[in-house]
C-alpha positions as CSV (number, residue, x, y, z in Angstrom):
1,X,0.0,0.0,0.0
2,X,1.7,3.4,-0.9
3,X,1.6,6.0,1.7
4,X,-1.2,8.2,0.0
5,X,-4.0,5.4,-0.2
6,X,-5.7,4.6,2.8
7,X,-8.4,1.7,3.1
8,X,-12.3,2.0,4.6
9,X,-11.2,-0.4,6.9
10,X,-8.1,1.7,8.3
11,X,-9.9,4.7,8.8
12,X,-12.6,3.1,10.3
13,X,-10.1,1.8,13.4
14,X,-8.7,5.1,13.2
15,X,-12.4,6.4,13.7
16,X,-13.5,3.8,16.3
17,X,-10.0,4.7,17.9
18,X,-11.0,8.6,18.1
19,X,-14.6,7.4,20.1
20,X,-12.4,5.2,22.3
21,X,-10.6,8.4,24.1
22,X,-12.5,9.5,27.5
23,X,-12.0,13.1,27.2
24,X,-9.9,15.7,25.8
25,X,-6.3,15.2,27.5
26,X,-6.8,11.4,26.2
27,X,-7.2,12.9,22.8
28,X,-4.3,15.3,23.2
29,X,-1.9,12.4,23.9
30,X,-2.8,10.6,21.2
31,X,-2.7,13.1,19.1
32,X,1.1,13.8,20.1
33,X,1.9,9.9,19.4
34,X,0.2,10.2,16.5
35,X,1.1,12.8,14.7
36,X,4.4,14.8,14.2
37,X,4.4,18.1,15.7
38,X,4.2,20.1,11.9
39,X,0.9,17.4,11.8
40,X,-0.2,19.1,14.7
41,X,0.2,22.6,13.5
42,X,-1.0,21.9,9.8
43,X,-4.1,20.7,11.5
44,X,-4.6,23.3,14.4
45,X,-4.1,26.0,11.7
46,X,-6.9,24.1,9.9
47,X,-9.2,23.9,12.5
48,X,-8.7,27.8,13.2
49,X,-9.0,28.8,9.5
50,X,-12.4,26.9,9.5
51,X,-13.8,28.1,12.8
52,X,-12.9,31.8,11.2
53,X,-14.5,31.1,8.2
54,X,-17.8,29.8,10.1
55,X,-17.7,33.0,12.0
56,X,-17.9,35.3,8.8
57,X,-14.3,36.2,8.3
58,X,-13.5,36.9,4.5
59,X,-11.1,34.6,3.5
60,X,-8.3,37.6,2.8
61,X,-8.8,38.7,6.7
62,X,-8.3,35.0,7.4
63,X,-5.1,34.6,5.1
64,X,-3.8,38.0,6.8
65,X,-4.4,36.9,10.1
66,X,-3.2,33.7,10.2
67,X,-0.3,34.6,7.2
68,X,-1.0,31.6,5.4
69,X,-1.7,31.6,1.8
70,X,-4.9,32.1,0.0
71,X,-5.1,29.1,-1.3
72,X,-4.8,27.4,2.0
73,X,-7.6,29.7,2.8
74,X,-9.8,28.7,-0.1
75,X,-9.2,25.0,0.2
76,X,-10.9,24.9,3.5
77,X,-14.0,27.0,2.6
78,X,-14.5,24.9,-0.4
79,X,-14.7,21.8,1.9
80,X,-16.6,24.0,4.8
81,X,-19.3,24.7,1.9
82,X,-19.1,21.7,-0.2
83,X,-18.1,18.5,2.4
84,X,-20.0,16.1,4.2
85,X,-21.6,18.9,6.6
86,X,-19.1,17.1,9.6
87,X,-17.4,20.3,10.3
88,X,-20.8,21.6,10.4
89,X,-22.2,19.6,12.4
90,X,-18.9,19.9,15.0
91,X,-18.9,23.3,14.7
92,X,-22.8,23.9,15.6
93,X,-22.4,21.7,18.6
94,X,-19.4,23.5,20.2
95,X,-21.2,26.6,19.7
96,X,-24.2,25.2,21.7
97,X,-21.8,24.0,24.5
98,X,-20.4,27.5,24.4
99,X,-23.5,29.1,24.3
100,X,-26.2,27.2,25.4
101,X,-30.3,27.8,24.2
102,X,-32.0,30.4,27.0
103,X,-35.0,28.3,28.6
């Protein structure tokens, strides 16, 4: 198997792996065996260009801010607007932990 092709079945252990983890410092230290530490960045600096982009940032405010390209920029809005909805979905939840519905 070359390094770029990844099978259902992989991902799915990977995935069950992910619900496996009892709360976020679990998920931090696997992350850090996991990943490399650039793999950690490239996908914090993800995370952050999509929450910006979910709060209404333009995508040059976003490129500025963060001084990372444009393109970097645009590839995550194009998957924001046109992916599975799971960032979504993650993104709508955390805002109703962070703000929960008045009574």
């Amino acid at each position: 198997m070359t390094q770029k092709t990844v099978s259902n079945k992989e991902l799915e252990r990977l995935c069950t792996a992910f619900l496996e983890l009892k709360d976020v410092n679990e998920c931090w230290e696997f992350l850090r065996d996991l990943l490399t530490t650039p793999e950690l960045r490239t996908i914090s600096r993800r995370w952050e260009i999509i929450k910006k982009l979910n709060e209404g940032k333009t995508q040059r405010e976003i490129s500025g801010k963060l001084d990372c390209g444009i393109s970097t920029v645009s590839r995550a809005n194009a998957v924001l607007r046109d992916g599975t909805g799971a960032l979504k979905l993650i993104l709508d939840r955390l805002e109703l932990k962070d703000h929960p519905p008045n009574p």
